[in-house]
C-alpha positions as semicolon CSV with decimal commas, in nm:
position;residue;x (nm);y (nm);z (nm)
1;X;3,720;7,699;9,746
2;X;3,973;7,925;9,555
3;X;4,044;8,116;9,908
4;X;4,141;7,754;10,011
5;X;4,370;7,654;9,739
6;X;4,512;7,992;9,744
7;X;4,606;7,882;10,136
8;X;4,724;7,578;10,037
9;X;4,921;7,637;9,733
10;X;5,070;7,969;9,955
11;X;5,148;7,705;10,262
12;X;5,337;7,446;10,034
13;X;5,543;7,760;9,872
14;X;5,650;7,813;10,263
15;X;5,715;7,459;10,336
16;X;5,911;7,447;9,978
17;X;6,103;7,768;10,064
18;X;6,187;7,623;10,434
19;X;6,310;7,307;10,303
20;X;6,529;7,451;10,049
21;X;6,657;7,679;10,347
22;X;6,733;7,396;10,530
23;X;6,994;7,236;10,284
24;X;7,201;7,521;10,234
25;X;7,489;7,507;10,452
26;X;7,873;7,678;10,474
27;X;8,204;7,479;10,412
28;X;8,508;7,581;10,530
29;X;8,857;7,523;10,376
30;X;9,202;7,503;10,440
31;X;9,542;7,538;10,186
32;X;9,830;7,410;10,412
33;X;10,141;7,538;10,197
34;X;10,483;7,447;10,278
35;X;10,849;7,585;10,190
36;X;11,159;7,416;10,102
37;X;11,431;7,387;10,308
38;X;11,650;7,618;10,138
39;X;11,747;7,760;9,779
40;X;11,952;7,634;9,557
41;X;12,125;7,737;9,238
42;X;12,223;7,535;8,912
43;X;12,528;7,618;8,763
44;X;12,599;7,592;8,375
45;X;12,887;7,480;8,245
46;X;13,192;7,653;8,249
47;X;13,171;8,003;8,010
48;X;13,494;8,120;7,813
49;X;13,617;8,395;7,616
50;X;13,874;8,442;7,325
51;X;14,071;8,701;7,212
52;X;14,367;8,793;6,952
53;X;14,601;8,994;7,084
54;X;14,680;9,276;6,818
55;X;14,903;9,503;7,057
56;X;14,615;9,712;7,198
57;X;14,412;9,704;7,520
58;X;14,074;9,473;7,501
59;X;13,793;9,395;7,733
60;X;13,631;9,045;7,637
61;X;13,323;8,982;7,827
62;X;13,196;8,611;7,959
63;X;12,818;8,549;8,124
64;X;12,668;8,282;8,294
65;X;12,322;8,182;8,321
66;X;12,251;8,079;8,669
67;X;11,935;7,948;8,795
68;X;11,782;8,020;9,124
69;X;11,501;7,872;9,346
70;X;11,422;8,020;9,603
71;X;11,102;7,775;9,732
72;X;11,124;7,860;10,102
73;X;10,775;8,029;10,087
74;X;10,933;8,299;10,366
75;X;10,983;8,625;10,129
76;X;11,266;8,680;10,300
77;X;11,495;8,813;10,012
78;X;11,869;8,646;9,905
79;X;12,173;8,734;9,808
80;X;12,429;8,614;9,500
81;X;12,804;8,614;9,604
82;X;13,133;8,565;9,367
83;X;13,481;8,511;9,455
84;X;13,707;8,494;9,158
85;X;14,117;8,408;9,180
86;X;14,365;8,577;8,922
87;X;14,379;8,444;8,534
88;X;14,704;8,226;8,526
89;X;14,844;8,092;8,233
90;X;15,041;7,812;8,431
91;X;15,388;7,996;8,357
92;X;15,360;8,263;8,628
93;X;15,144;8,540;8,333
94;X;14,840;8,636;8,523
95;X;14,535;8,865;8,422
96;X;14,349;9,071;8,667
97;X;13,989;8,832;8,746
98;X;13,759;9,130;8,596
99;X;13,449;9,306;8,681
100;X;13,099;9,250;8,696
101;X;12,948;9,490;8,442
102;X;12,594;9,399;8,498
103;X;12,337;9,176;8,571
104;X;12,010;9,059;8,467
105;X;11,706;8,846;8,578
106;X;11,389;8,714;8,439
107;X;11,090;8,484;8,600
108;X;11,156;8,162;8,439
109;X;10,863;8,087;8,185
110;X;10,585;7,855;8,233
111;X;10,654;7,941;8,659
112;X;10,513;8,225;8,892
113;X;10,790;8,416;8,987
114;X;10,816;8,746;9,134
115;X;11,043;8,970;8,972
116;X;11,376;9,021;9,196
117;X;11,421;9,350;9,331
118;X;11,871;9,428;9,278
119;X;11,990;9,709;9,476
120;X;12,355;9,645;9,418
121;X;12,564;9,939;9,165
122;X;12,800;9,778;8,893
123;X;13,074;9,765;8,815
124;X;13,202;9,532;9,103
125;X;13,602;9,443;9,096
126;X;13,653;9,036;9,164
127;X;13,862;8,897;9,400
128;X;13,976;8,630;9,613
129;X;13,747;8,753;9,874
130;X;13,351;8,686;9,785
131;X;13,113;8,992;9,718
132;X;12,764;9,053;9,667
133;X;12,675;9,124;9,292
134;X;12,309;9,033;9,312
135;X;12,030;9,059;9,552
136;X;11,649;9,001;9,601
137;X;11,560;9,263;9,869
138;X;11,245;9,135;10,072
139;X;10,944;9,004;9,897
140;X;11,112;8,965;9,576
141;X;11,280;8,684;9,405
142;X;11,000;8,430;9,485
143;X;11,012;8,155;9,259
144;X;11,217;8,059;8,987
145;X;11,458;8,325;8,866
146;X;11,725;8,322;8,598
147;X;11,990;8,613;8,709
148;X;12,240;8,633;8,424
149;X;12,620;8,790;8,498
150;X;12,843;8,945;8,265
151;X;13,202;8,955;8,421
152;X;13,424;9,225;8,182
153;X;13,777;9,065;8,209
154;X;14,060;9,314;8,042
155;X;14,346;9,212;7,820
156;X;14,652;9,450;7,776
157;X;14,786;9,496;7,458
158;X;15,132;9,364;7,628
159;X;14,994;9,052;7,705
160;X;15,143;8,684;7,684
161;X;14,986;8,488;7,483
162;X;14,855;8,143;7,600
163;X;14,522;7,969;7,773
164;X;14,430;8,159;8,093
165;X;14,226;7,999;8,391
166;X;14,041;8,130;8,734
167;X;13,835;7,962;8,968
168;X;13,497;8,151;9,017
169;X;13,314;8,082;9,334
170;X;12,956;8,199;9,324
171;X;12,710;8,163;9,639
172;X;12,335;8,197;9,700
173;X;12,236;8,308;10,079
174;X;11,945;8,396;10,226
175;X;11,853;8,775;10,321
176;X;11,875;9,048;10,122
C-alpha cells in the first residue's frame, strides 16, 4: 500500500511538473523608435554689452545661451555656424564684430543627453562670411544640449562714443 501511494503521489508530481511546463512560453518584443526630421535651435533674446570709454583699450564680452535639439535619432554629429557684420553706430563709426573666446555645453537637466564632443580651437575672428565655432563630432550631441558662446568684442581707447549694432547670424547643420 505505501509502495502504491509512493507511485501515485510520484506520478501526480510528474503530471504537476508537465503541466506547469506546459504554460511557460517566450514573448517577443519590439521598440519601434523614430527621429525627427531635423534639429533645431532656440535663440534667446538679443545679448548686449556696455562700456565707458576712459581713453584706454577694452574688451567687453557678450554670451548667448542657445539651445539645441538634435532628435534625429541618426548620431550623425552637427555643426554651429556664426556670421557677424561690423558694429556701426549709424554715423559711419564702426567696431571690428569680435571673437569667439570660447564655448561651452551642458545636457539640459531633467533630459538624456550625450555630452557633445567640440573639436574646434578658439579664438575664432567674426565676419561677414559664416564659420564653424561649435561642433558635435559623431555620436555626440544626442539630445538636448545648451552650447553657450562668449563673443570678446574690443573697444579702442579712441573710440566714438554712441550705441553700436551688428547682425549675428548663427546656424545649426548636420555633420560634424
Amino acid at each position: 500500500m505505501r509502495q502504491r501511494l509512493s507511485i501515485l503521489l510520484g506520478s501526480a508530481a510528474v503530471t504537476l511538473a508537465a503541466a506547469t511546463a506546459a504554460l511557460a512560453g517566450t514573448l517577443s518584443t519590439t521598440a519601434t523608435i523614430s527621429g525627427a526630421a531635423g534639429m533645431s535651435m532656440s535663440l534667446p533674446s538679443s545679448p548686449s554689452m556696455t562700456d565707458t570709454l576712459d581713453g584706454t583699450d577694452h574688451v567687453v564680452s557678450w554670451s548667448a545661451l542657445l539651445g539645441i535639439v538634435d532628435a534625429r535619432g541618426t548620431g550623425a554629429g552637427w555643426n554651429l555656424t556664426v556670421s557677424a557684420t561690423t558694429f556701426s553706430d549709424g554715423a559711419s563709426h564702426t567696431l571690428a564684430p569680435g571673437t569667439v573666446a570660447i564655448v561651452n555645453s551642458t545636457c539640459v537637466g531633467g533630459s538624456a543627453c550625450t555630452d557633445a564632443t567640440n573639436s574646434i580651437t578658439y579664438p575664432i575672428t567674426l565676419s561677414g562670411t559664416a564659420a564653424k565655432f561649435f561642433n558635435a563630432s559623431g555620436n555626440s550631441g544626442m539630445g538636448m544640449v545648451n552650447v553657450t558662446p562668449s563673443v570678446d568684442v574690443a573697444i579702442p581707447g579712441n573710440a566714438y562714443a554712441g550705441i553700436y549694432t551688428s547682425t549675428v547670424t548663427l546656424g545649426a547643420v548636420s555633420g560634424p
